[in-house]
Structures are given as structure tokens and as C-alpha cells.
C-alpha positions in Angstrom: 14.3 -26.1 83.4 15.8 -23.8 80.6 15.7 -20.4 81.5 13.6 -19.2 78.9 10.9 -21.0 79.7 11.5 -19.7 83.3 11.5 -15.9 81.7 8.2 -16.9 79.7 6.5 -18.5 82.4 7.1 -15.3 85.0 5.5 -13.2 82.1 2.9 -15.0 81.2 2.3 -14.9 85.1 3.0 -11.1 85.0 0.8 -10.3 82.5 -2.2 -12.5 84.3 -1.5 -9.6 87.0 1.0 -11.4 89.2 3.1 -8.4 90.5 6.0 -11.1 92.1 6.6 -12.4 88.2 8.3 -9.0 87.6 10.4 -8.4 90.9 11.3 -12.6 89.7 12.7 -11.5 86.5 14.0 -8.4 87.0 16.2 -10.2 90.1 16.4 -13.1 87.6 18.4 -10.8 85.3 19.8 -7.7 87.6 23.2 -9.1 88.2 24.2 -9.6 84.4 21.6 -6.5 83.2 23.4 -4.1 85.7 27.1 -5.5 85.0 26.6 -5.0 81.4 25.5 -1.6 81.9 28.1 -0.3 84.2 30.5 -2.1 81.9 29.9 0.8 79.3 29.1 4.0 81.7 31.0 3.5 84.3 29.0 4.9 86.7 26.7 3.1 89.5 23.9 6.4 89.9 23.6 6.2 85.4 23.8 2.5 85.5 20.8 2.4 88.0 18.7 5.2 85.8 19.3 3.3 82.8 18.4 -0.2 84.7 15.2 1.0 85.8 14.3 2.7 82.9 15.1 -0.6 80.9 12.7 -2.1 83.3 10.1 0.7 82.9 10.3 -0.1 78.7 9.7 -3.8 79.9 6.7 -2.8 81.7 5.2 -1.3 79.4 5.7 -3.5 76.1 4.4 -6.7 78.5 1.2 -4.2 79.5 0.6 -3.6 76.0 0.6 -7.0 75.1 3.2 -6.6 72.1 6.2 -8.6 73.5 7.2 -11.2 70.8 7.0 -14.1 73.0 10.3 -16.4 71.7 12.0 -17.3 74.7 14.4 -14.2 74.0 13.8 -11.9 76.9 17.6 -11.5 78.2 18.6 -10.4 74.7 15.8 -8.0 74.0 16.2 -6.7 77.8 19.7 -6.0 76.7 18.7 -4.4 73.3 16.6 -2.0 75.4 19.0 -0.9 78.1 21.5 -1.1 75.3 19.8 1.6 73.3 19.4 3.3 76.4 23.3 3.5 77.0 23.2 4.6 73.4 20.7 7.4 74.3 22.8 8.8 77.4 26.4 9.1 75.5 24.1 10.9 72.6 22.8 13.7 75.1 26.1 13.9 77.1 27.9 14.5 73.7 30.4 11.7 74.3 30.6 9.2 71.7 31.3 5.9 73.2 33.8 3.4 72.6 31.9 0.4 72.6 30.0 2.1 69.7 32.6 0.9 67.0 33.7 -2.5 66.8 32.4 -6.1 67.7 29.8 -4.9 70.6 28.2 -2.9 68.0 28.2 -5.5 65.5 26.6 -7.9 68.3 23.9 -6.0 68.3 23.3 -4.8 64.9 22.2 -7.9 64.3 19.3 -8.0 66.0 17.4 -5.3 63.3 17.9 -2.2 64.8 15.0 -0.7 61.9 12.0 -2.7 63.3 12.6 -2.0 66.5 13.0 1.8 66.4 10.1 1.7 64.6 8.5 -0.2 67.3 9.8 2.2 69.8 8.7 5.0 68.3 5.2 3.8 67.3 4.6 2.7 71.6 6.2 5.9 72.6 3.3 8.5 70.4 0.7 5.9 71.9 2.1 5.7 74.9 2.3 10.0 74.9 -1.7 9.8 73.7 -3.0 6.9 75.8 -1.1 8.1 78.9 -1.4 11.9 79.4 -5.1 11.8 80.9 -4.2 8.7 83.1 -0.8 10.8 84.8 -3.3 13.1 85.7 -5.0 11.5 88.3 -1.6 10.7 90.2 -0.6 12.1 93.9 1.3 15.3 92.7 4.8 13.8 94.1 4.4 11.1 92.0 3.4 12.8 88.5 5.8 15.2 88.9 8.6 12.4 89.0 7.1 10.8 86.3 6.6 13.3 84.1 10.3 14.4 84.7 11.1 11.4 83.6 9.4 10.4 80.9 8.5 13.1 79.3 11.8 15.2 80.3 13.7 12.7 80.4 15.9 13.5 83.3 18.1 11.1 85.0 17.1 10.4 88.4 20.2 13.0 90.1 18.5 15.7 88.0 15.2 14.9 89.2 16.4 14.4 93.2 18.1 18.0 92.6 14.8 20.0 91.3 12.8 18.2 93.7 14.6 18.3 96.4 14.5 14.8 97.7 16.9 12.0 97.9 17.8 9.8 94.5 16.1 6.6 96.4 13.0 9.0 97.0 12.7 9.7 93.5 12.7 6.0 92.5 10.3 5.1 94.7 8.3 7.8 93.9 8.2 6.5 90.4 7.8 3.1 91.4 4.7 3.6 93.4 3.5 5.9 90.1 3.8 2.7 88.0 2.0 0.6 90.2 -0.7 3.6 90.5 -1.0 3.8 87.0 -1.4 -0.1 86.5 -4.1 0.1 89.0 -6.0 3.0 87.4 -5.4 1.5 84.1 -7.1 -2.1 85.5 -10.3 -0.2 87.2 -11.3 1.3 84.2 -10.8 -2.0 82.1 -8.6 0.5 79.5 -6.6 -1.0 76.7 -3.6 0.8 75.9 -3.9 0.3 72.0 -5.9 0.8 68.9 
């Protein structure tokens, strides 16, 4: 079987509310996902922030129901945490190497205009849709979340105002996912127009 039809076959099994389709294609594509970004940070506690909050993007574009379904999920997957990557050498103030020549050019290709636009367009409904949801999460987990999201600290940041280990912190954010998917499927509530 070609692996894209493996990728769209967990999805399509994901998005029919099968929570083992994710952890399949997320350990489907952790190896090369992970390399990839440590191969431009250099740094296992970053690579890990940026991996899951690749995965957190994922979530919520499959959610929403606007992945483009074209048996290119490793590519966009990489698009995203590549952005990402792009993101964190932004607010550290260190322009990155891997910025200039043929890696860049790689993905240049892939029409960087639509999908900012995309991004940007989830994120305000995301921001709109979301707020009133967040607040109905255990405080632990909110607060992570919020952090994150809408902070946008890296995971060490959040451990250190919190006071609770780095794995703490992801799992707190983990379980408020999975809250907030649950919330989401009690009330029957579509996260679009």
C-alpha cells in the first residue's frame, strides 16, 4: 500500500472520531518530522515544542474539516512545522541558515501566499470560535493552553511559570485537546461559518 493512502485512510478514520488514526500518523511520521526539525534548531526541548505544536495545527485543520485531501500530508506536515521553525528563529532574533539557499527554495514552492492566508484566516476563527469553549476547562489545563496558544510560550517557559515539569505541561495540554474535542462533540458545534 502507498503511503498516502495509508496517511488518507488514518484521517479519514480520524476525522470519523477514531482517536488511534492520529497517535498512527503522528508515529507514522515522528521519526522523519522530528529529525527534520532538530536538523534546523538543534535542540531536543524546541524540537519537541515545535513537534507538537505541528501536531496541534494538524488537529485542528483535520477538526475543521479544511485539509485538502491529495495524498500530501508528509509535505504539508512539514510546511507547518517548517513555518513553525521559521516562527522560533523570528522571536529569538536569530536569522537561520537554512533560510537562504536550496531548503528555502524547497519550500517556496509550495505557495507560501495561500497558506498564510489560510493560517491566518483558521487562527481569528479559531481565536472567536474557541475562547468560550477554553473556558469550561479544569484550570491546570486552560492555563497551559492559553499559555500556549495564545502566549505562545514554548513549553520550558510554561514548566517555569507553572511550576511543573516540561512532560507535565504536555500532558496538560494533551488532555486539554482531548477536553476540548469532547466538549466540542457534546454540543454538536461546528467550528466554521
Amino acid at each position: 500500500m502507498e503511503p498516502q493512502i495509508e496517511d488518507s485512510l488514518l484521517i479519514q478514520r480520524y476525522v470519523s472520531g477514531d482517536e488511534r488514526a492520529l497517535e498512527g500518523l503522528i508515529d507514522k511520521h515522528n521519526q522523519r518530522l522530528s529529525s527534520f526539525i532538530y536538523s534546523k534548531v538543534g535542540n531536543r526541548s524546541i524540537t519537541e515544542d515545535i513537534f507538537q505544536d505541528t501536531f496541534i495545527k494538524v488537529i485542528k485543520t483535520l477538526r475543521r474539516g479544511t485539509y485538502n485531501e491529495e495524498g500530501k500530508f508528509l509535505p504539508w506536515i512539514m510546511r507547518i512545522a517548517h513555518n513553525l521553525i521559521i516562527d522560533h528563529f523570528r522571536k529569538s532574533s536569530r536569522m537561520p541558515m537554512f533560510e537562504g539557499a536550496d531548503s528555502y527554495n524547497l519550500f517556496s514552492m509550495m505557495g507560501d501566499d495561500k497558506l498564510d492566508a489560510e493560517r491566518q484566516i483558521i487562527k481569528d476563527q479559531i481565536d472567536s470560535d474557541l475562547g468560550v469553549l477554553i473556558e469550561e476547562l479544569p484550570l491546570d489545563q486552560k492555563e497551559v493552553l492559553v499559555m500556549r496558544i495564545y502566549r505562545d510560550m514554548s513549553f520550558k517557559e510554561i514548566s517555569e511559570n507553572t511550576g511543573v515539569s516540561i512532560n507535565t505541561a504536555l500532558g496538560r495540554m494533551r488532555y486539554a485537546l482531548i477536553n476540548l474535542r469532547k466538549i466540542i462533540e457534546e454540543n454538536d458545534i461546528v467550528l466554521t461559518n
